[in-house]
TORMI-986027 format. One record per residue: x, y, z of N, C-alpha, C, CB in turn; residue in three letters. Coordinates in steps of 0.001 Angstrom, whole numbers, plus 500000, padded with zeros to 6 digits. Last residue first. Glycine has a CB too. Layout:
BEGIN
XYZXYZXYZXYZALA
...
This chain:
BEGIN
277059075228473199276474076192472465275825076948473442275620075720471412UNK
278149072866474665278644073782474097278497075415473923278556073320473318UNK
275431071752474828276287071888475977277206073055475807277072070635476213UNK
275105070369472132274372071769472336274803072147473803272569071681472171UNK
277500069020471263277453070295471060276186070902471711277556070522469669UNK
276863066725473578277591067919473596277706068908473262278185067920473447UNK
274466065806472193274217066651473985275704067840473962274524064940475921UNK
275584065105469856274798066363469842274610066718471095273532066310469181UNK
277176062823471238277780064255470636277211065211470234278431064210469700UNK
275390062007474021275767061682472265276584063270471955273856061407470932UNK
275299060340477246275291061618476351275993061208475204275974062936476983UNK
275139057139477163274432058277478064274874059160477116274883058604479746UNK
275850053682478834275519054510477494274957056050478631273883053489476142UNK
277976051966480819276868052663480954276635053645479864276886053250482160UNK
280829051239480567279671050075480734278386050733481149280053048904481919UNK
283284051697479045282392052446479106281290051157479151282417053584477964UNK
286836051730478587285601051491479262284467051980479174285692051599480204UNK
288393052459475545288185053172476921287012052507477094288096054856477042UNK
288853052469472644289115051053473895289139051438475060290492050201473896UNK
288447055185471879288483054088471489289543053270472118288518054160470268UNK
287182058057471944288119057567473094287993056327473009287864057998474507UNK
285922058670469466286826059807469544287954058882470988285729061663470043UNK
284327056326468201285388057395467411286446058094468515284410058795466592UNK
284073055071470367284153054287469656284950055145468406282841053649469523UNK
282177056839472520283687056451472612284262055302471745283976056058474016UNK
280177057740470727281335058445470821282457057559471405281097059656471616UNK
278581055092470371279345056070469454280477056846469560278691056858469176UNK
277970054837473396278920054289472739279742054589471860278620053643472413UNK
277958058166475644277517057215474042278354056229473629277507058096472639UNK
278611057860478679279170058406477631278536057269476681280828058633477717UNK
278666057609481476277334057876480813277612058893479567276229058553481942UNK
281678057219482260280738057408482726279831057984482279280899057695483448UNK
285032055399481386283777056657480575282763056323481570283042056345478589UNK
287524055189482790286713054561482453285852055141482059286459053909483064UNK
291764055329482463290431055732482572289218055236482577290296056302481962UNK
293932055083480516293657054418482488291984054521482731294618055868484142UNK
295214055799478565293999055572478888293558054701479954293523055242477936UNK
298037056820477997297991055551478697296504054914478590298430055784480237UNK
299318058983477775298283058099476348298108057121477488299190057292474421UNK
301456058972480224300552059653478934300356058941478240300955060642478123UNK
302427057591482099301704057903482011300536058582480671302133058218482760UNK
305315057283481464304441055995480994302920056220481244304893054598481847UNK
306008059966481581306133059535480268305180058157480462307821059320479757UNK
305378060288484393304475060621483784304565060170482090304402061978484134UNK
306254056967486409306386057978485503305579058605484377307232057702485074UNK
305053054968487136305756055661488127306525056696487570306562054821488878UNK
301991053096488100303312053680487053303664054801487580303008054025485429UNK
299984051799489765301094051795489104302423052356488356300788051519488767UNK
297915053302490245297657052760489267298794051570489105297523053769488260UNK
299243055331492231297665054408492311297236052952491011296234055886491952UNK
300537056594490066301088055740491389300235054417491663300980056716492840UNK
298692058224489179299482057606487967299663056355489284301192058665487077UNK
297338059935491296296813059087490463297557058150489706296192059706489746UNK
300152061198492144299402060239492968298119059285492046298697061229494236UNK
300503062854489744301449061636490523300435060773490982302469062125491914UNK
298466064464490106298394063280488520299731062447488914298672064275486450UNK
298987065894492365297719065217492448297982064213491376296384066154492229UNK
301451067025491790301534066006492583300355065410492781302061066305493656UNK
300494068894489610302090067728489498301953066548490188303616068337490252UNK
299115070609491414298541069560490061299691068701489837298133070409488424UNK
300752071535492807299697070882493714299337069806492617298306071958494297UNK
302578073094490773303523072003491684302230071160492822305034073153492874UNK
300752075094489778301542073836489016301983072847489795302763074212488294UNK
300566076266492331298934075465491867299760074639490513297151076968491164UNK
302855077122492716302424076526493735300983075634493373302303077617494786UNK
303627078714490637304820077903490811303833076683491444306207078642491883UNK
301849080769490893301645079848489700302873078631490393302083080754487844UNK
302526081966493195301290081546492966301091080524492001300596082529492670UNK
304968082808491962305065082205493099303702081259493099305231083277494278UNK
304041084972490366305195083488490186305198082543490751306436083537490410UNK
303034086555492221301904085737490816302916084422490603301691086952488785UNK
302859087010495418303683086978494592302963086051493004304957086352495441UNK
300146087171497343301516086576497145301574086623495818301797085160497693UNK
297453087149498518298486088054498600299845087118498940298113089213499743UNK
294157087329496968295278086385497314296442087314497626295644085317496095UNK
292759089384496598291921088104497439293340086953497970290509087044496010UNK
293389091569495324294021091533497057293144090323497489293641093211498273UNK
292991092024492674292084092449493633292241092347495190291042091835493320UNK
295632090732491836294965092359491559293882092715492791293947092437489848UNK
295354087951492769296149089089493871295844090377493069298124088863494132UNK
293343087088491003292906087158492668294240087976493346292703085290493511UNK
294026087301488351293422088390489006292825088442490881292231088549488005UNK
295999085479488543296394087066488431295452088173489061296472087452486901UNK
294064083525488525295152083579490116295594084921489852296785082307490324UNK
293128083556486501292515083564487312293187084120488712292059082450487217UNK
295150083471484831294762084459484550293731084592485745294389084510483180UNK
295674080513485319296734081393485388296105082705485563297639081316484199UNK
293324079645484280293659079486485308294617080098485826293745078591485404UNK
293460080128481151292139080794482341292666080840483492290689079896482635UNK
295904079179480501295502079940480332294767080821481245295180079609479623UNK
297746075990480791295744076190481478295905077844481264295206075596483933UNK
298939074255479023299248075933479319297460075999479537300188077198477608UNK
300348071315478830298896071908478578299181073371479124297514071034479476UNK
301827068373476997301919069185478186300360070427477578303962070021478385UNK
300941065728475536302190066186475940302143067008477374302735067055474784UNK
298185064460475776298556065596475351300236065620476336297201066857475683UNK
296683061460476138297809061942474975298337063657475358296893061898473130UNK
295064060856478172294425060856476780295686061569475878292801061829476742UNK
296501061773480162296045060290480100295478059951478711294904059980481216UNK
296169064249480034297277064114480043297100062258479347297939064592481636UNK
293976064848480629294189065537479037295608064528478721294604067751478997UNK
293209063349482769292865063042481398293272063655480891291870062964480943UNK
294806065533484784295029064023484716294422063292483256294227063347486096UNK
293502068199484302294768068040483501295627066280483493295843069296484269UNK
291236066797485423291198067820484163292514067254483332291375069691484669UNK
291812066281487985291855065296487319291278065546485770291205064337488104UNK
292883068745489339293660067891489159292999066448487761293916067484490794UNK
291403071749487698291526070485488660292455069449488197290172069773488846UNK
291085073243485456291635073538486753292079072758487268291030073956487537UNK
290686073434481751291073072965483413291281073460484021291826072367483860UNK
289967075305479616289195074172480155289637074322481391289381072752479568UNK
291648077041477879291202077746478892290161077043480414290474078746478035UNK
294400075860476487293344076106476576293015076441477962292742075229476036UNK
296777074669474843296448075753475116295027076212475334296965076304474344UNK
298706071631474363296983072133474449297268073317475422295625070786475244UNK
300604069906472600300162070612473202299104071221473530300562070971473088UNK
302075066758470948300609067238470773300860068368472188299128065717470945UNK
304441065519468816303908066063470230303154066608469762304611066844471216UNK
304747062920466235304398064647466702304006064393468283302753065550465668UNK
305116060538466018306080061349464753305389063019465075305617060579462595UNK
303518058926466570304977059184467092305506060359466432305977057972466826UNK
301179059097465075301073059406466812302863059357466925299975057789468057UNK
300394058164462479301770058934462653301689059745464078302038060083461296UNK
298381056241461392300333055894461710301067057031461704301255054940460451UNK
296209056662461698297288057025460268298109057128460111297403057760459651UNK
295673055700464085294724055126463223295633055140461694293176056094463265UNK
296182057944465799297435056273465850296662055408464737297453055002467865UNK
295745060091464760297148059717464192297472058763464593298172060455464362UNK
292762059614465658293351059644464630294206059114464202293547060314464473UNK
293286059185468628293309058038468385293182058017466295291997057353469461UNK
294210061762469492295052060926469480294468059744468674295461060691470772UNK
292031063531468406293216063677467428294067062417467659294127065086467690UNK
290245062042470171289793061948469291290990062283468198288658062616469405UNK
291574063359472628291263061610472316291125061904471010289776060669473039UNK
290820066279472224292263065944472379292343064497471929292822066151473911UNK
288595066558471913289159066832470638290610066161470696289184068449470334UNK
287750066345474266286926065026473553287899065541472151284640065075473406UNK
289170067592476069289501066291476216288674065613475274289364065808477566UNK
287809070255474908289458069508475338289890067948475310289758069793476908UNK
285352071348473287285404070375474227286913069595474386284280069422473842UNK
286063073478471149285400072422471007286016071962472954285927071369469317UNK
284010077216471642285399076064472037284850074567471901286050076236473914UNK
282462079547469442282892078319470720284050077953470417282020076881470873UNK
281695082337467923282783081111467949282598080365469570284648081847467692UNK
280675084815467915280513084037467244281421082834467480280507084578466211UNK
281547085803470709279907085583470516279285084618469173279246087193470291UNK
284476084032471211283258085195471244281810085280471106283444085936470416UNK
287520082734471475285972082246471906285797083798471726285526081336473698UNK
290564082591471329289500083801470022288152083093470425289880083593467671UNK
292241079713471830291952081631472336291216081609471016293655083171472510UNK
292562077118472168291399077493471878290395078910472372290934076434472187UNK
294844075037469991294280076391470972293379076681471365294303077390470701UNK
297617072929469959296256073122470231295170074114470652296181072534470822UNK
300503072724468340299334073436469827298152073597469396299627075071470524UNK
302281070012467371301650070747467305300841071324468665301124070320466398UNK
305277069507466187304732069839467234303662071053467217305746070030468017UNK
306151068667463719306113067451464542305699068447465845307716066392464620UNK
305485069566460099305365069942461784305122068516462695303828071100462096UNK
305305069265457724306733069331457787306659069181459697307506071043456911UNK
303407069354455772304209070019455674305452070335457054303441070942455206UNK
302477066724456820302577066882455787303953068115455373301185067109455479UNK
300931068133459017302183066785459289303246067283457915301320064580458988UNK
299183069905458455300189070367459064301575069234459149299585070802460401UNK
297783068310456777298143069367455957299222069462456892297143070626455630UNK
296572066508459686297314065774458441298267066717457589296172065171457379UNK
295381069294460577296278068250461341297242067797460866295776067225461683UNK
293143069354458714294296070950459244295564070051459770293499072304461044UNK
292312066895458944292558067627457878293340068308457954291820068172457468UNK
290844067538462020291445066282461842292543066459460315290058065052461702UNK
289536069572461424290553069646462573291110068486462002290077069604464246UNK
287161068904460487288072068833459419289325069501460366287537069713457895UNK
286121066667462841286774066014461211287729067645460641284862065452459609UNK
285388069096464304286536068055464677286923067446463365286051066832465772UNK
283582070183462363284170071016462711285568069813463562283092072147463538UNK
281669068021462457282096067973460936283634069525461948280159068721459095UNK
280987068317465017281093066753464293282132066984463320279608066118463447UNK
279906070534465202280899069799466151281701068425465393279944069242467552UNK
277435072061463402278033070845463545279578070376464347278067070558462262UNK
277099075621464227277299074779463126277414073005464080278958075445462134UNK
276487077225466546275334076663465993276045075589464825274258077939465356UNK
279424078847466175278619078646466939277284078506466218278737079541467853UNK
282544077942464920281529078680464680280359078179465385281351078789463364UNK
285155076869466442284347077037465563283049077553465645284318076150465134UNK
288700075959468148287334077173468052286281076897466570288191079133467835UNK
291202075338468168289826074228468494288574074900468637289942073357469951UNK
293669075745465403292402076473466628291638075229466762291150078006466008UNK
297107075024465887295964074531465148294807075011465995295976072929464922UNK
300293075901465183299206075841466055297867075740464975299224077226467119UNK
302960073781464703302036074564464064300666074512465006301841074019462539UNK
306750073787464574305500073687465569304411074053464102305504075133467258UNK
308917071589463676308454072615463513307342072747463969308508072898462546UNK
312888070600463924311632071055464963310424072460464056312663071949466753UNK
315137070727463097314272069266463611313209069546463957314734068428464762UNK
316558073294464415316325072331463159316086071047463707317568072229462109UNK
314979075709466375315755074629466347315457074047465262315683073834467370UNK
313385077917466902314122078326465777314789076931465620315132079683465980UNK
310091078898468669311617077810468655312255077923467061311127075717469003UNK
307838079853469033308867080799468713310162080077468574308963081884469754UNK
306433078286470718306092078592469179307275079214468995304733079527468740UNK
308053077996473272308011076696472292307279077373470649306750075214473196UNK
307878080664474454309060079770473470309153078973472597309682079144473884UNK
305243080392474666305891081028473477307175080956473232305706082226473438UNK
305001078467477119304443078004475564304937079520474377302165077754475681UNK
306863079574478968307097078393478613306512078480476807306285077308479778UNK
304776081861479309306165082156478922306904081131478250306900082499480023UNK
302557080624480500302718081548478744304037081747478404302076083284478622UNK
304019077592481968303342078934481706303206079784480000304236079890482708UNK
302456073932481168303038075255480857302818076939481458302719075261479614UNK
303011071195483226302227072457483108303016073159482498301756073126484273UNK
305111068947482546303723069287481297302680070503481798302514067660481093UNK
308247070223483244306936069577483588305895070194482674306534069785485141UNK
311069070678481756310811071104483081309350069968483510310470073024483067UNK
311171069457478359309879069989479605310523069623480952308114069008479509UNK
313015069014475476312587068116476972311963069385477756314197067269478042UNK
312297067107472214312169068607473371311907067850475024310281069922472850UNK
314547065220470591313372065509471194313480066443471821312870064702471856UNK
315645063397467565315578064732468488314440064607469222315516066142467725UNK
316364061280466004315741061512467374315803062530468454316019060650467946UNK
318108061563463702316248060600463488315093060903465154316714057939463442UNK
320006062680464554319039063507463823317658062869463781319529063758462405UNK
């Protein structure tokens, strides 16, 4: 009972995959999705802190798996930035002692590329349901740009990304994606100290450069 765990086929999700997982009825197990959306023109800053809050409330009451979302973007609302919300929750709960005690998921519309879903992954996130990207490939066989099968399609850009964050992990050493995650392999490139001091703490960074206001107004 002290060690239940969920086991994953592989950390790409389809939609189908990630509504099971909200929809799971198992004892031991309670999800809670958490939005990475906030209000457009406000503070980034203070909008991750109180993400950080929603987080803790969610432990608290009881959830060891949480999703990350970041459907409902509109005219009023942005998306916070994936990989800077994703570090930034991980190095939270290892700060408030409780990074073991939850899987982290990310539902978002960010990645494509191999080395997208290589940091989300490298920076903590369990597994990731690329959304956009899926929805992208749907609409290239609607329109006849692609002609094959959507399952199939998805089967084939999951199973290219699988094997691109292999080959990176490999490169490195390690030879499994479990020793892969959180790992922070990584090195920051013309990233604020500041920031990688809160949000991607003990990650390289031997060149200063964009502050978290470049981001939010990037954002915005």
């Amino acid at each position: 009972e002290n060690c239940c765990v969920m086991r994953i086929n592989n950390p790409i999700l389809t939609e189908t995959d990630l509504l099971k997982i909200k929809n799971m009825k198992e004892d031991g197990f309670k999800v809670a999705e958490i939005p990475t959306i906030y209000y457009k023109n406000s503070s980034l800053e203070k909008a991750i802190d109180y993400l950080f809050i929603e987080v803790d409330r969610a432990i608290r009451e009881g959830a060891n798996i949480l999703i990350l979302s970041d459907r409902g973007v509109d005219e009023y609302h942005v998306a916070m930035p994936s990989l800077l919300v994703l570090s930034g929750l991980q190095q939270h709960l290892v700060r408030t002692k409780k990074r073991t005690s939850v899987g982290i998921v990310l539902e978002t519309g960010e990645p494509r590329e191999v080395h997208h879903f290589a940091t989300l992954i490298g920076y903590g996130a369990c597994a990731i349901n690329p959304y956009l990207a899926h929805e992208s490939i749907k609409q290239l066989i609607d329109t006849d740009m692609l002609q094959k099968d959507y399952y199939a399609a998805v089967e084939d850009y999951t199973n290219a990304i699988l094997h691109g964050i292999v080959k990176i992990a490999s490169k490195m050493g390690i030879s499994t994606l479990q020793s892969y995650q959180g790992s922070q392999i990584f090195e920051a490139i013309g990233i604020n100290s500041d920031v990688i001091e809160k949000y991607f703490t003990n990650t390289v960074s031997r060149v200063e450069g964009i502050s978290l206001k470049d981001l939010e107004a990037d954002v915005d």
